[in-house]
N, C-alpha and C positions, 0 to 999 in steps of 0.2 A: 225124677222126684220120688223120694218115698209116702208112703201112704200116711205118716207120720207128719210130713209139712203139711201146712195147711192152705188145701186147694178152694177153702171155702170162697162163695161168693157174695159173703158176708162183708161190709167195711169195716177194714181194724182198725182199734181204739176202742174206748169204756164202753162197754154197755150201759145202754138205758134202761133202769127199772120200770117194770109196769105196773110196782104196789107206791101205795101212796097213804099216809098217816092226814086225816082229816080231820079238825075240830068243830064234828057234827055227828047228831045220831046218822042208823044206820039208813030208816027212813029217809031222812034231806039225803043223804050221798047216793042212793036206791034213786031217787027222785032226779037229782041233778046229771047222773050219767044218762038216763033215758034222756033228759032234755037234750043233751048232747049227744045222742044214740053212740055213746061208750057203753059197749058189752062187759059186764062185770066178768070176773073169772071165780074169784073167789072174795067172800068179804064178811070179816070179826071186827067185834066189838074189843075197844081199847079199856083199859084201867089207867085211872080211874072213869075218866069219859074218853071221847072221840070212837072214830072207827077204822079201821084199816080195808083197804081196798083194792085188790088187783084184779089191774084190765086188760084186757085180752089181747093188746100190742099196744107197743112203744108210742102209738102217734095217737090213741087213744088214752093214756098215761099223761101225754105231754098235753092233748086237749085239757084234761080237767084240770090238771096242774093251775094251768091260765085257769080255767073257771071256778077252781077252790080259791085262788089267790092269795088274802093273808089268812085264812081258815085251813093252809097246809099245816102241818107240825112237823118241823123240820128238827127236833131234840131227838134225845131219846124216848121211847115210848116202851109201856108196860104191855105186853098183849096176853091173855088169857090162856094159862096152860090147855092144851089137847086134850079132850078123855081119851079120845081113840074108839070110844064107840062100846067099849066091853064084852 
């Protein structure tokens, strides 16, 4: 087998994203992943509202999923250009 195949021992098939688009400030999503001790990774605010939220693995994703419920946003969403910091 070359280095090339893949030996991972990963299950193939889609990955699961671990960002999630929510129709609440960043507060309530800040508040609701503690409830559910979901480790945030990273997390912006949407345009014109909502907030965007990645968790720090797939089964913490898939938790709040269930616990946003119909407060996901499952459209497209606007997010906030980068500055980069300057």
């Amino acid at each position: 087998m070359s280095w090339r195949q893949s030996t991972s021992a990963w299950p193939q098939g889609p990955s699961v994203s671990r960002a999630i688009n929510v129709d609440a400030d960043e507060k309530d999503v800040r508040a609701a992943c503690a409830r559910q001790s979901a480790t945030i990774s990273a997390i912006e605010p949407l345009l014109p509202s909502g907030t965007r939220v990645v968790l720090n693995n797939a089964g913490a994703a898939a938790k709040m999923r269930k616990a946003f419920g119909s407060k996901l946003l499952t459209g497209p969403v606007t997010r906030l250009p980068w500055g980069g910091g300057g």
